[in-house]
C-alpha positions in Angstrom: 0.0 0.0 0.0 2.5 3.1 0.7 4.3 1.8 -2.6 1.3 2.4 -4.2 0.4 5.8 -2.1 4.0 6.8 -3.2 3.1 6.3 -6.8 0.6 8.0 -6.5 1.7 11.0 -4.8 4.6 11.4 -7.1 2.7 11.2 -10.3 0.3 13.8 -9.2 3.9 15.9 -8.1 4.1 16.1 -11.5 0.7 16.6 -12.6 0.2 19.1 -10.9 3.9 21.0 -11.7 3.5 20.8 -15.6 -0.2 22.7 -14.6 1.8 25.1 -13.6 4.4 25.7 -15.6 2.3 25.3 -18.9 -0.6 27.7 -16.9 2.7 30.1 -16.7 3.7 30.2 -19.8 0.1 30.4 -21.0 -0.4 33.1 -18.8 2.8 35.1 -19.8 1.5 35.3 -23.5 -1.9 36.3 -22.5 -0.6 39.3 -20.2 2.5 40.1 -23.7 -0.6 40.0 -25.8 -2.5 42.7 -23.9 -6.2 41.5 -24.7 -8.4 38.4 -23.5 -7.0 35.0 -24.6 -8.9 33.4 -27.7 -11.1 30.4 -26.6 -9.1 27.4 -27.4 -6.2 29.2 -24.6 -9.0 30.2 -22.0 -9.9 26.3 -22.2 -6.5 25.3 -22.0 -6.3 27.7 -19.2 -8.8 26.3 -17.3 -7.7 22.6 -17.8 -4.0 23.3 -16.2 -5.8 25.4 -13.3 -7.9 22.2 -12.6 -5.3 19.8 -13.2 -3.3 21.5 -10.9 -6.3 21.8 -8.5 -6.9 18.2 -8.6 -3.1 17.1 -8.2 -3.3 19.0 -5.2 -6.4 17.6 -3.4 -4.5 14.3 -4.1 -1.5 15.1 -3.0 -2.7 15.6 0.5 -5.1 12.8 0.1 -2.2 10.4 -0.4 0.2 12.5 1.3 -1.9 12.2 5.1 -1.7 8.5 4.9 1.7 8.2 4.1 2.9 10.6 6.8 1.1 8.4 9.4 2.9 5.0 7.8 6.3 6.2 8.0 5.7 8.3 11.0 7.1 11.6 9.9 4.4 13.7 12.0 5.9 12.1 15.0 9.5 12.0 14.0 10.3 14.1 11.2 10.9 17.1 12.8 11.1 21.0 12.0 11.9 20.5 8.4 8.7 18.5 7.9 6.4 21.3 9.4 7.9 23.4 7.2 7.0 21.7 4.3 3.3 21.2 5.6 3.4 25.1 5.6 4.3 25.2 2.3 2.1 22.7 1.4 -0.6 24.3 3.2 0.2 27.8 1.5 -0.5 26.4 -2.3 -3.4 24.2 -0.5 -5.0 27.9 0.2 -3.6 29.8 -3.0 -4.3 27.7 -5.9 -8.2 26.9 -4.9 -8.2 30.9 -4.3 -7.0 31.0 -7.8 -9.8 29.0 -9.3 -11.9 30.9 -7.4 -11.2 33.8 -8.6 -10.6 32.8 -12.2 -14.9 31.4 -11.8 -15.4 34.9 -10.7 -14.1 36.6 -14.1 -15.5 33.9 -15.9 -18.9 34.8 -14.4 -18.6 38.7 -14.8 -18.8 39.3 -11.2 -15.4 40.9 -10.8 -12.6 41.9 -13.2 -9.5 39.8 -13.2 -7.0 41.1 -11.8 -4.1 39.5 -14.0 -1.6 41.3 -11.6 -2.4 39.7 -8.4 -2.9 36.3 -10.1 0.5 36.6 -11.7 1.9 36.9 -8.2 -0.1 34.3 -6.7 1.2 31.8 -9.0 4.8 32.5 -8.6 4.4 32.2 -4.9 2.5 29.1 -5.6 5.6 27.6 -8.0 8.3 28.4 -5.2 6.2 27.4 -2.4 5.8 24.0 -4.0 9.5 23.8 -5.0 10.1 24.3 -1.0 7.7 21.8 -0.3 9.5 19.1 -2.7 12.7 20.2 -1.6 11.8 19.7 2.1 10.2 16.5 1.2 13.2 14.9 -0.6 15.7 16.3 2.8 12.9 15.0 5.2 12.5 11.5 3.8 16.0 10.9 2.0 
């Protein structure tokens, strides 16, 4: 079973990784192009944001279990509560995101291209911490 949970969680790692780089650089053009993306992009927009979204919610659905089997929220230490923090902080940011990206999509508020371009550069680092963290914590 944690083979299979590991697996798992790794796949999604990089699931939800190529969401975001490919949401970046979708993103990018968007913003250089100065006008709303054309369909097929808003689409492909949307699929990376709930790829991403869904890696995540898997992540921490395999990464719970996995904790308990190998201890680490007993033994792993500080390192390990860092990375939950980061964890946590794209846990909070990216469903914010896709919150905020139904709001546009519904007319009920601008986007703000801006503040979404910073969330999601916080979001890349913060899960770049977390995998760092991860691979020190459970070398």
């Amino acid at each position: 079973m944690l083979e299979v949970l590991k697996a798992i969680h790794l796949l999604c790692l990089l699931a939800g990784g190529a969401a975001s780089l490919g949401n970046a650089v979708l993103l990018r053009r968007v913003m250089a192009a100065g006008a709303p993306p054309p369909p097929m992009v808003a689409d492909a927009m949307k699929a990376l944001a709930n790829m991403g979204l869904g890696a995540i919610l898997v992540l921490w659905a395999t990464g719970i279990p996995l904790a308990v089997m190998v201890g680490a929220f007993a033994t792993a230490g500080m390192l390990f509560s860092l990375k939950l923090v980061a964890a946590t902080g794209v846990l909070v940011l990216v469903p914010l995101m896709t919150w905020l990206r139904l709001q546009a999509a519904a007319g009920k508020r601008p986007m703000n291209l801006a503040l979404i371009r910073r969330m999601a550069a916080v979001v890349r680092w913060l899960t770049v911490l977390a995998v760092i963290l991860a691979v020190v914590v459970f070398k």
